[in-house]
Structure formats: C-alpha cells, structure tokens
C-alpha positions in Angstrom: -50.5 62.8 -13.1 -50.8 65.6 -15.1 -52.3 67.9 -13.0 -49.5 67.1 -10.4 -46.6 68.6 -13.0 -49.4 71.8 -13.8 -48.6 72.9 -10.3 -47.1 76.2 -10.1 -44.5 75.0 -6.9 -43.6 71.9 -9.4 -43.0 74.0 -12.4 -40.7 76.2 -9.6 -39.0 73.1 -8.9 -38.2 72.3 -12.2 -37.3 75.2 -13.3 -34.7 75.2 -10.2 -33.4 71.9 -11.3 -32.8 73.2 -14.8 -31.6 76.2 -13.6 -28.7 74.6 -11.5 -27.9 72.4 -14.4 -27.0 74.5 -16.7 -25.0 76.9 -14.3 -22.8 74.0 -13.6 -22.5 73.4 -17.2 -21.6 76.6 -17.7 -18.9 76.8 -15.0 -18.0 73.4 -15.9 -16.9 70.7 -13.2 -14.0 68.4 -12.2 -14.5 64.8 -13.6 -11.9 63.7 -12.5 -13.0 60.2 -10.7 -11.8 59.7 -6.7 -10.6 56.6 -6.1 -12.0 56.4 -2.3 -13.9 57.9 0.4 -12.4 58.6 3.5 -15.2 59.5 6.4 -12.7 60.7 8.6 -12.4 63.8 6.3 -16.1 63.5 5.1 -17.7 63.2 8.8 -16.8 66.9 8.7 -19.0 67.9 6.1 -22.6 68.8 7.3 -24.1 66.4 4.2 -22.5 63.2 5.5 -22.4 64.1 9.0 -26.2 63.9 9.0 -26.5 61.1 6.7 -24.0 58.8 9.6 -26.2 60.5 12.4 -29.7 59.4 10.8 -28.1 55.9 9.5 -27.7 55.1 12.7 -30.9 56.7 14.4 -33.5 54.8 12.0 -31.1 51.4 12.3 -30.5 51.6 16.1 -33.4 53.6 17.5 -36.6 51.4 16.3 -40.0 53.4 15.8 -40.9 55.8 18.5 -37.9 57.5 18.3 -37.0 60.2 20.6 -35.4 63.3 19.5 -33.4 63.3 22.4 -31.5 60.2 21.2 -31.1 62.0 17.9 -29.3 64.7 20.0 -27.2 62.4 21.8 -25.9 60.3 18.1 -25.3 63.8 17.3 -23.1 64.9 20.0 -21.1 61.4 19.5 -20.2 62.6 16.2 -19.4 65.9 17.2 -17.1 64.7 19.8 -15.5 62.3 17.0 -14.8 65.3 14.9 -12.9 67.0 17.8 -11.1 64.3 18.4 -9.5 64.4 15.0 -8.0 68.1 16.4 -6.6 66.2 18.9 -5.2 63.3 16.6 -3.0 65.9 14.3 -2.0 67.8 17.3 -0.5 64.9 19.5 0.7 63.5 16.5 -1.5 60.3 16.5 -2.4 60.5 13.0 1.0 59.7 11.8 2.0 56.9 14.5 -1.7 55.8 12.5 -4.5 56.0 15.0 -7.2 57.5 13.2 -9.9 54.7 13.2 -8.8 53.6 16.4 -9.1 56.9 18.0 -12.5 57.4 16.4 -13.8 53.8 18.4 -12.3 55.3 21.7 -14.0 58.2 21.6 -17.6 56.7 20.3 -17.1 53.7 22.9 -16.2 56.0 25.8 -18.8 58.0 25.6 -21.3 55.1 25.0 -20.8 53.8 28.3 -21.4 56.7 30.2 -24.5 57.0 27.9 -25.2 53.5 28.9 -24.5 54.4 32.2 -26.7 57.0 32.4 -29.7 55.1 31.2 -29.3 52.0 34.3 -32.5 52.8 35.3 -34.4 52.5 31.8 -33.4 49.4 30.3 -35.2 50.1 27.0 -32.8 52.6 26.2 -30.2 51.3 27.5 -30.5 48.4 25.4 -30.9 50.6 22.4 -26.9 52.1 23.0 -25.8 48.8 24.0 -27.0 47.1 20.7 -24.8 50.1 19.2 -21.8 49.7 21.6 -21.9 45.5 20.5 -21.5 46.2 17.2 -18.8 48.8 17.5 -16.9 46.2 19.5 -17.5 43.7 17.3 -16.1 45.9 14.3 -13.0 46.9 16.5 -12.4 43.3 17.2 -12.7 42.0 13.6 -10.1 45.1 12.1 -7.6 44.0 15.1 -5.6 42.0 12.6 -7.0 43.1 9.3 -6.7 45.9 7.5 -9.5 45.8 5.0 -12.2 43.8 3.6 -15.2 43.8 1.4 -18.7 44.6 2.3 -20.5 41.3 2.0 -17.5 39.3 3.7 -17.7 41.7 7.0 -21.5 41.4 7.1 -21.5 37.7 7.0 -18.3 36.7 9.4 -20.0 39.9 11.7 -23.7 38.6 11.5 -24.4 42.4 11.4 -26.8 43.7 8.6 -25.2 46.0 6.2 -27.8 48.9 6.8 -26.8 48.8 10.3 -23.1 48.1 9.4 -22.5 50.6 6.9 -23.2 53.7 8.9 -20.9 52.2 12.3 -18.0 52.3 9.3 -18.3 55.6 8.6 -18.7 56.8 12.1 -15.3 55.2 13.0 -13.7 56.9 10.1 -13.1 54.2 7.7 -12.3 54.4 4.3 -13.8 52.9 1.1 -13.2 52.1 -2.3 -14.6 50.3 -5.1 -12.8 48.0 -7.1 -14.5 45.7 -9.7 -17.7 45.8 -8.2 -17.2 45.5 -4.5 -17.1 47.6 -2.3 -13.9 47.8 0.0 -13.4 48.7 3.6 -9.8 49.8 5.0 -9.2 50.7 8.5 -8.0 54.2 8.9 -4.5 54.5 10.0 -4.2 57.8 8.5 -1.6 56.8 5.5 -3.0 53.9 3.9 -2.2 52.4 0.9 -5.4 52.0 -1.6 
C-alpha cells in the first residue's frame, strides 16, 4: 500500500485535497443546516442533474447499455427543466403544479419514446418498465401529499434504488426528520 501513496499523481491529489480544504477554511462557509431538498430547483444544477440521469440509466437500462439511451434520459430531463419556464410563466406554479407538470412532461415524452421503439421490444420494454413506475408514483401521490421512504417502497413494490431517482426526476421534495427520510409532492408552496 505504501508504494500506492509514494506516487507522485497521489501526492498531487492529496495535496489538492488539502489545498481546497484549507481555502474553504479560510473563506469560511455557511453552516447553517437546510431543512429539505427540493429537485425541482436542484434538477437544474449540472451535479444532480447527472446524478437523476445515471440513477436511472444503471437501474432501468440493465448491462449492455447503450449510450444512445443515456442521451435520450438526458433529453427527458432537459425537457423537465424547460418545462419549469413554462410553469412560472403560465402561472402553474402557484395554482401548485410543479410535480405534476414534471410527470406530464416525462410521461409524454415516454410514450413517443415507447412509440418509437414498436419494432424492438427489448427497448421498449426498458422505457415501459420506467413509464410503470412513474405511473405508479403518480397514482400513489393522487391523494397524498407525502410519505416516508420505506412506506412508498413497500405499498409500491418498487426498489428504493430505482425509486429514489423517479422522485427526483418528478421534482419532489425531501426532508429528514428523526431519521426518516420524507417525500412531499411538489405543489410549489408546501408546507415542511
């Protein structure tokens, strides 16, 4: 192990790491704690946008991926954060549409993807397994507002890795509160 941290590239690294840490400590940072996290705002930012796009690629998309599909999960979320332009400018956010929106736009454009695909019925089956569980979500926040984690996985028989990233695709937001993890559909003024 020792001649791994000898390396001149990992002394670079860590020298890096230390190097960012104590510029931060010497600027200082805001500790103040959030109370939630709210993926329609975060879908916008380049780290979580490609976290949601390869959460659902490696749980959707089994091996022998295509980047092709990666491009088309991409241009899903791309569309989603246009749509949110059009939510503020018609006014949807405030009559409280924002997760609902978010669905309309991934579902619409899952069926023309699905569409597209009739004649290859692996991948196909690959955006309808995706389209299933969106439904399933939409269904299941009809006539609830929010819920914790391991209470939507079980009544939604979906698994949470695969869960998890649908959530943040549709805009939902989450906080924690005494150890669970809550999700609340996004109106756009929700009370956590």
């Amino acid at each position: 192990m020792e001649k791994i941290y000898g390396t001149p590239k990992f002394a670079e690294i860590e020298n890096r790491i230390s190097n960012t840490i104590f510029q931060v400590n010497q600027r200082g940072f805001d500790e103040s704690e959030e109370i939630h996290d709210d993926y329609s705002e975060l879908i916008e930012k380049a780290e979580y946008r490609n976290a949601i796009i390869v959460g659902i690629y490696e749980n959707y998309f089994p091996p022998r991926r295509h980047e092709f599909e990666l491009q088309i999960i991409t241009e899903i979320i791309e569309a989603v954060i246009n749509s949110k332009i059009a939510i503020f400018t018609f006014g949807a956010a405030a009559s409280g549409l924002i997760s609902d929106v978010f669905t309309s736009v991934v579902k619409r454009l899952l069926k023309k993807i699905i569409e597209g695909f009739s004649k290859q019925p692996n991948e196909k089956s690959k955006f309808e397994a995706l389209l299933k569980d969106i439904e399933k979500v939409e269904n299941y926040f009809k006539n609830k507002k929010k819920e914790e984690i391991k209470v939507i996985v079980r009544d939604l028989e979906i698994e949470k890795e695969r869960l998890i990233p649908i959530l943040k695709l549709l805009g939902f937001k989450t906080i924690k509160k005494k150890n669970k993890k809550i999700w609340i559909k996004n109106t756009g003024h929700n009370k956590l």
